[in-house]
VEXPAVO-535184 format. One record per residue (C-alpha): residue number from 0; x, y, z. Coordinates in steps of 0.5 Angstrom, whole numbers, padded with zeros to 4 digits. Layout:
N
SITE	NUM	X	Y	Z;
...
END
This chain:
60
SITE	0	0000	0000	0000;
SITE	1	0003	0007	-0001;
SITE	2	0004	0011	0004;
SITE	3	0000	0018	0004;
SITE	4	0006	0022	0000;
SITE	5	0006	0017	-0005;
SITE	6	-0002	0017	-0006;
SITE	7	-0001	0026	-0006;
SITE	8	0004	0026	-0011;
SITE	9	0001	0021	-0016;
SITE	10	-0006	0026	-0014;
SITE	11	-0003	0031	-0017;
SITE	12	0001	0028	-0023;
SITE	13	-0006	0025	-0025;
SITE	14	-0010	0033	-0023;
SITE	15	-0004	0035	-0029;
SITE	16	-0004	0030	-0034;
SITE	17	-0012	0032	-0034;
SITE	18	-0012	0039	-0034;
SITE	19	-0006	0039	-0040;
SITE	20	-0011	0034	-0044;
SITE	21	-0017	0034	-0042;
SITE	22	-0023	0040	-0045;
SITE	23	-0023	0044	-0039;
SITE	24	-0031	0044	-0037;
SITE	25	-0029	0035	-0037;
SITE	26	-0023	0037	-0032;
SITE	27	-0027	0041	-0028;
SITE	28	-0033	0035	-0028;
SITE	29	-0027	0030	-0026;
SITE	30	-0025	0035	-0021;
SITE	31	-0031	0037	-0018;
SITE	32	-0033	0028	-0017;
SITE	33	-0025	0028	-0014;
SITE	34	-0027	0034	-0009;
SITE	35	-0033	0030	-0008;
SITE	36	-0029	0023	-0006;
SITE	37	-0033	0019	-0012;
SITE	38	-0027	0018	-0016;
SITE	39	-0020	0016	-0015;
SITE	40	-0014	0018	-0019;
SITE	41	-0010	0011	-0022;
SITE	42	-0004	0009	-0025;
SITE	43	-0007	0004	-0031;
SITE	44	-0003	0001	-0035;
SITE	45	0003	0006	-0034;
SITE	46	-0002	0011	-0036;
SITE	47	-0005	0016	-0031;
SITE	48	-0012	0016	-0030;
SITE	49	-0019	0016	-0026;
SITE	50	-0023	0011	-0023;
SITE	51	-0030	0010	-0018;
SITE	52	-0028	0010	-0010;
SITE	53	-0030	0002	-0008;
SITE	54	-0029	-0001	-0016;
SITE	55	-0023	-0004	-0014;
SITE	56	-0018	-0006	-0020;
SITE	57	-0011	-0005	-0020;
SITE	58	-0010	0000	-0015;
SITE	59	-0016	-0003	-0010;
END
């Protein structure tokens, strides 16, 4: 399990990578489910990404 510096740092890699290749008003709806504890951000597949809270896949 990574420790909460490993889990900030890998928050804001995905919160950059969105914003630098998603139209803004989808980066704002990622951000506002983000906020809401709906979404979590994931390393897939060596690709940063998004995925729903409880889902489980690679990273839970």
């Amino acid at each position: 399990m990574a420790d909460g510096k490993d889990t900030g740092s890998l928050a804001e890699r995905v919160i950059a990578d969105s914003r630098a290749t998603m139209p803004p008003h989808l980066f704002d709806a990622t951000m506002e489910l983000y906020e809401q504890g709906r979404i979590e951000p994931r390393l897939i597949d060596g690709e940063y990404g998004w995925g729903l809270i409880d889902q489980g896949g690679k990273n839970g």
